[in-house]
Every structure is written in structure tokens, then in C-alpha cells.
TILOGU-95821 format. One record per atom (N, C-alpha, C, O): atom name; x, y, z. Coordinates in pm, whole numbers, plus 32768, in hexadecimal, padded with zeros to 4 digits. Example, Ala and Ser with C-alpha at 12.3 -4.5 7.8 and 13.67 -1.06 7.14 Angstrom:
# TILOGU-95821
PT atom   xx   yy   zz
PT    N 8527 7DC7 830C
PT   CA 84CE 7E3E 830C
PT    C 8528 7EB6 830C
PT    O 8590 7EB4 834E
PT    N 8505 7F1F 82C4
PT   CA 8557 7F96 82CA
PT    C 850A 8003 8313
PT    O 853D 8072 8324
//
This chain:
# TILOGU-95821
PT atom   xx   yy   zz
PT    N 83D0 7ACE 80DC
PT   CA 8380 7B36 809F
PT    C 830B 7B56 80FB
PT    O 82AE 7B0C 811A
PT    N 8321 7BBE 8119
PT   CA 826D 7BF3 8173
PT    C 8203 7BFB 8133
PT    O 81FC 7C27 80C0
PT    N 81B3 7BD7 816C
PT   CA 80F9 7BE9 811B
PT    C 80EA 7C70 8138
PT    O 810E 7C98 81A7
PT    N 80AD 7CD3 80D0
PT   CA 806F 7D3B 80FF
PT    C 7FD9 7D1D 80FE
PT    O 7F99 7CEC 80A1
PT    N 7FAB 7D45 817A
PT   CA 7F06 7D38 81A1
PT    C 7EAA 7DDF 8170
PT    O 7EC0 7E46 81AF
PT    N 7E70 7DDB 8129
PT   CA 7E0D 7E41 8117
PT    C 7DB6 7E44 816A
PT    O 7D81 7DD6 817B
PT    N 7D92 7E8F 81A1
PT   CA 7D03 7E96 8209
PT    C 7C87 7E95 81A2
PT    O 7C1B 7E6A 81CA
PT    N 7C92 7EBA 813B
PT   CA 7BE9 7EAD 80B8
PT    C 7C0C 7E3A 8075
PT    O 7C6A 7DEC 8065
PT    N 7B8F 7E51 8052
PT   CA 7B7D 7DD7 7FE5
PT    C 7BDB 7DFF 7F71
PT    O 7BFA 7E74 7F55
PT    N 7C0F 7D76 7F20
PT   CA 7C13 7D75 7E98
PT    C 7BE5 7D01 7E68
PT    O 7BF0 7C8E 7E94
PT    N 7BA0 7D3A 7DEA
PT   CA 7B40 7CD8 7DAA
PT    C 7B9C 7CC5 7D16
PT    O 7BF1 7D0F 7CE4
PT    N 7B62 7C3C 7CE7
PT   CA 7BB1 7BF3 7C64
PT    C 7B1C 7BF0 7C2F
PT    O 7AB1 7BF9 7C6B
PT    N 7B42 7BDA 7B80
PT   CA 7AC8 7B93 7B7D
PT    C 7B03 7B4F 7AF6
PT    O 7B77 7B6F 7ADD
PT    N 7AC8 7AFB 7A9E
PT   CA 7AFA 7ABE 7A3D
PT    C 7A5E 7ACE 79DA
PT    O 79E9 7AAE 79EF
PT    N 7AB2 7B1B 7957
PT   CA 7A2F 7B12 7900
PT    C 7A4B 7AB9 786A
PT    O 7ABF 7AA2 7847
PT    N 79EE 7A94 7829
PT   CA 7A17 7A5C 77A4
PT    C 79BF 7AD4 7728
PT    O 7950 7B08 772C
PT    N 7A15 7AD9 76DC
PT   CA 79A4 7B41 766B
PT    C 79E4 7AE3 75F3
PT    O 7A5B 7AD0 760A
PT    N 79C1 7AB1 7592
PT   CA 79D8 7A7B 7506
PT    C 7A14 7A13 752E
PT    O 7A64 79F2 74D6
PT    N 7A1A 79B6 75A3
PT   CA 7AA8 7953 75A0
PT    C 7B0C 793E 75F1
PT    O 7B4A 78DC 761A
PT    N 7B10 79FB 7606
PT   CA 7BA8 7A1A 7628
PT    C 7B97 7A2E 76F0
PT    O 7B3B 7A79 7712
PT    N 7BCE 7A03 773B
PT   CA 7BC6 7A20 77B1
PT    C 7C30 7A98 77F1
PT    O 7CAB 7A8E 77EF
PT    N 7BE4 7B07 7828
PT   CA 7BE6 7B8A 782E
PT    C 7BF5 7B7B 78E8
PT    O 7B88 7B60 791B
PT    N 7C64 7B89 794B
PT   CA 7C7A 7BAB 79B2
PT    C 7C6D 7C43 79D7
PT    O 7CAB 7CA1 79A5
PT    N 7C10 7C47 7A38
PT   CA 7BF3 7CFE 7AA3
PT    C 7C10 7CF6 7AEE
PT    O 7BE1 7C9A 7B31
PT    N 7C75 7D4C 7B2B
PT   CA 7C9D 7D6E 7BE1
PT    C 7C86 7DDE 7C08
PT    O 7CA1 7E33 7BB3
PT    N 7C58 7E0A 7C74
PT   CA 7C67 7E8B 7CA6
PT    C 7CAE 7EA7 7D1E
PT    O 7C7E 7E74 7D83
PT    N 7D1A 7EF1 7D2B
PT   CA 7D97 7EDB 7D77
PT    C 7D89 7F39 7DF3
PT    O 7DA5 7F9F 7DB4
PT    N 7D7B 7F56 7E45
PT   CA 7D51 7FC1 7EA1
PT    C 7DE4 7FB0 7EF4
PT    O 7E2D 7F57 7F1E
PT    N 7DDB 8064 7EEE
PT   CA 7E8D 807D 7F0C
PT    C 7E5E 808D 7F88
PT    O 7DEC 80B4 7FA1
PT    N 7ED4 8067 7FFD
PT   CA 7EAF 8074 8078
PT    C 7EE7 8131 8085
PT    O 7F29 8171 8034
PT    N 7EA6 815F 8114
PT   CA 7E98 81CC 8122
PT    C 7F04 821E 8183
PT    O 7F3E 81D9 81D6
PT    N 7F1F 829A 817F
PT   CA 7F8D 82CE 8192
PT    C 7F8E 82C7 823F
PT    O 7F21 82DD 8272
PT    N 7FDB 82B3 827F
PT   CA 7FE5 82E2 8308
PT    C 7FC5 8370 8346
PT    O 800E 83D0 832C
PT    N 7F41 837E 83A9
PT   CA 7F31 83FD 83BC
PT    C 7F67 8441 8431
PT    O 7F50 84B4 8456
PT    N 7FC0 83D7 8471
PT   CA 7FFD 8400 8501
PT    C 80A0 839B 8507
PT    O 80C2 8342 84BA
PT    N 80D7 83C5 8562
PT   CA 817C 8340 855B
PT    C 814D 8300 8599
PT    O 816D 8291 856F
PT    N 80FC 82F0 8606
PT   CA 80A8 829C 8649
PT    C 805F 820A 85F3
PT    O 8079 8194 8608
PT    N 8008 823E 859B
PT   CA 800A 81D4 8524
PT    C 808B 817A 84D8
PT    O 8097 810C 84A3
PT    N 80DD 81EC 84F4
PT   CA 8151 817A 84BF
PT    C 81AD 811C 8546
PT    O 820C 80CF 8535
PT    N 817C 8139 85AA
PT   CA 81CA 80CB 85EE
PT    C 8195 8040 8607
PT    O 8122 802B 85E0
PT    N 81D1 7FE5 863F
PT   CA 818F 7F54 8662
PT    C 8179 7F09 85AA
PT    O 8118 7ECB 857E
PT    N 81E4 7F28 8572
PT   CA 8194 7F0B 84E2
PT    C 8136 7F18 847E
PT    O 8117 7ECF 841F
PT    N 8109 7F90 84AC
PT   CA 8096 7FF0 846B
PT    C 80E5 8015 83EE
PT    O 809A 8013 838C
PT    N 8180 803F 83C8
PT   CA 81A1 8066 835B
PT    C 819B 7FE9 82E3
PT    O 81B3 7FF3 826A
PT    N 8176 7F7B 832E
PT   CA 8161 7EE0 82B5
PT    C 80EC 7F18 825A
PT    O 80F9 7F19 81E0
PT    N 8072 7F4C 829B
PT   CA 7FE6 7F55 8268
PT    C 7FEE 7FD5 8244
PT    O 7F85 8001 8213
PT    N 8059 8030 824E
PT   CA 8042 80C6 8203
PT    C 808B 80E8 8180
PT    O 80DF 809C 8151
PT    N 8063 816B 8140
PT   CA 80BF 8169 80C8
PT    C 806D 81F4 809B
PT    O 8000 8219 80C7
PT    N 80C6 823D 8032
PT   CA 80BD 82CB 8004
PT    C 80CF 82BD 7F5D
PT    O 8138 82A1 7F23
PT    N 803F 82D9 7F1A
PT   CA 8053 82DC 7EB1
PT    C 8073 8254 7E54
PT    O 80A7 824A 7DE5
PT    N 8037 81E7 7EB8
PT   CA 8077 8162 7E6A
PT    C 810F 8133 7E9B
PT    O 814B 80CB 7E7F
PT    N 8132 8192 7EE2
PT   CA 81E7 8146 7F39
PT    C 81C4 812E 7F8D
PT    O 8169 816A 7FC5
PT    N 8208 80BD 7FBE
PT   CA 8209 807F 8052
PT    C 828F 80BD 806A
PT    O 82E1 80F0 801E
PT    N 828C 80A8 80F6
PT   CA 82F0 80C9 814C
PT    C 834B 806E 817B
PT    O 8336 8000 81AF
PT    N 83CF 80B5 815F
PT   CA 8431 8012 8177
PT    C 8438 7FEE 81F5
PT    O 8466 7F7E 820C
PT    N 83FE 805C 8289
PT   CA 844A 8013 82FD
PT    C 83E2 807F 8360
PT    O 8389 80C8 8335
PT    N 8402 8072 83CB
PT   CA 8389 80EE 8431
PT    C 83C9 815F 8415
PT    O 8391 81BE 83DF
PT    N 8456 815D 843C
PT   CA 8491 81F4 8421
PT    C 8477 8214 83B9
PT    O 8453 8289 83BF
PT    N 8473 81DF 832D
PT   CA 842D 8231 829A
PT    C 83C3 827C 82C2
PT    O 83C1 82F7 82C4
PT    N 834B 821B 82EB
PT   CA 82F6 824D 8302
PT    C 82C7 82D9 8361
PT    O 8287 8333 832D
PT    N 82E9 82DC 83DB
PT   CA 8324 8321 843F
PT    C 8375 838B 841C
PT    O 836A 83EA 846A
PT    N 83BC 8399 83CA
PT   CA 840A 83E5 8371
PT    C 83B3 8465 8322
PT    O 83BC 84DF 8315
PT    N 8367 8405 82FD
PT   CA 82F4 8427 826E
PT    C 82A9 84BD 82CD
PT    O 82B2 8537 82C9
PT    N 824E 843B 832F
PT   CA 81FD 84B0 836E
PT    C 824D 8550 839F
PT    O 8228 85C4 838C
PT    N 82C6 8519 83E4
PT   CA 8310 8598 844A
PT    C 8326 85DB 83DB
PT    O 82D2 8634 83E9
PT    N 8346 85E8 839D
PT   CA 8385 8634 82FE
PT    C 82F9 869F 82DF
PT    O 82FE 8715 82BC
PT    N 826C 863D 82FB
PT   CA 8215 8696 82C6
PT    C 81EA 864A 8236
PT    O 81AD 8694 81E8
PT    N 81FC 85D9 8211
PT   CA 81E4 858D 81AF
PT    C 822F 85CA 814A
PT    O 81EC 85FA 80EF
PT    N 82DE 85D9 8140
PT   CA 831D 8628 80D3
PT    C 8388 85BD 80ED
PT    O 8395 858B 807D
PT    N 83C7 858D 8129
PT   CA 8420 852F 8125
PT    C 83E0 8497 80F4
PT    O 83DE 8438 8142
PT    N 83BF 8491 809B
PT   CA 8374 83FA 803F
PT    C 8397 837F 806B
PT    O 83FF 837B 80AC
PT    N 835C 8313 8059
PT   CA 8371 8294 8087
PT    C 83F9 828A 8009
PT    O 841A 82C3 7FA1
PT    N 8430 8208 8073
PT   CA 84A6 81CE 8001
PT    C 847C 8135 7FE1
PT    O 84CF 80E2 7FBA
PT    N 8412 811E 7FF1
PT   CA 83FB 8081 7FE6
PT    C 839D 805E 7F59
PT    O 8378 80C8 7F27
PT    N 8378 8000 7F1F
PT   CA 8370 7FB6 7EAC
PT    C 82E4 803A 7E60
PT    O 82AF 80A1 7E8A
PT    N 82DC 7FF8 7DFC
PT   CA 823D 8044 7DB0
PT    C 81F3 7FC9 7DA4
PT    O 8229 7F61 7D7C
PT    N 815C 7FD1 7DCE
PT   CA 80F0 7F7D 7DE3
PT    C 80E3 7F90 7D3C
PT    O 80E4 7FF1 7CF1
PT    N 80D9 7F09 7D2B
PT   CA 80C6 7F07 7C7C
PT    C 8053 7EE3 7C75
PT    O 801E 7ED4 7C07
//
């Protein structure tokens, strides 16, 4: 399984109100590729459109040449 690396922060935090313990995340979607250049050397690991990652460089690479109309085919950042 690959790690995906975010370049920002995400922060957790853990709260209690009455008892009950209450988990916060804030998920920061990584950001779209603005050149195919970004997607080579493994740049398409750290990119993604709309919350999809990209299954492979050519997705990505794909994505851009298209004009961002041919969509990633890889997972949804949950």
C-alpha cells in the first residue's frame, strides 16, 4: 500500500463535551497538477482533482493534455 504525503498540515484534535469523546480532522485535498511536468518523477503520488488521486503518471498526464476533461481514474480521498 503507498502512503500518500500531503504537502499541508492536517490537524486532529480530540474533544470531550458531557463524557462523550468527540474526534476533529481536517483533511486537506492535495492539489490539481498545473503542468505534465508536475506529474512526472512521481509528482502524480502528491496530486489529485477534486479529491481523486491518480492511478498512474499517464492518468495524470492524460488529465492535463485533455485540458483537465479526461478525469483521474484513481481512488476518492475520503
Amino acid at each position: 500500500m503507498k502512503k500518500i504525503i500531503i504537502s499541508t498540515i492536517i490537524a486532529c484534535g480530540l474533544f470531550a463535551i458531557s463524557g462523550l469523546a468527540m474526534a476533529e480532522a481536517i483533511i486537506i485535498i492535495p492539489p490539481p497538477p498545473a503542468d505534465v511536468e508536475q506529474c512526472k518523477q512521481g509528482g502524480w503520488e502528491y496530486l489529485s482533482y477534486n479529491g481523486i488521486l491518480f492511478k498512474n503518471q499517464g492518468d495524470c498526464v492524460s488529465f492535463v493534455a485533455t485540458g483537465y476533461t479526461n478525469l483521474p481514474a484513481g481512488p476518492v480521498i475520503e
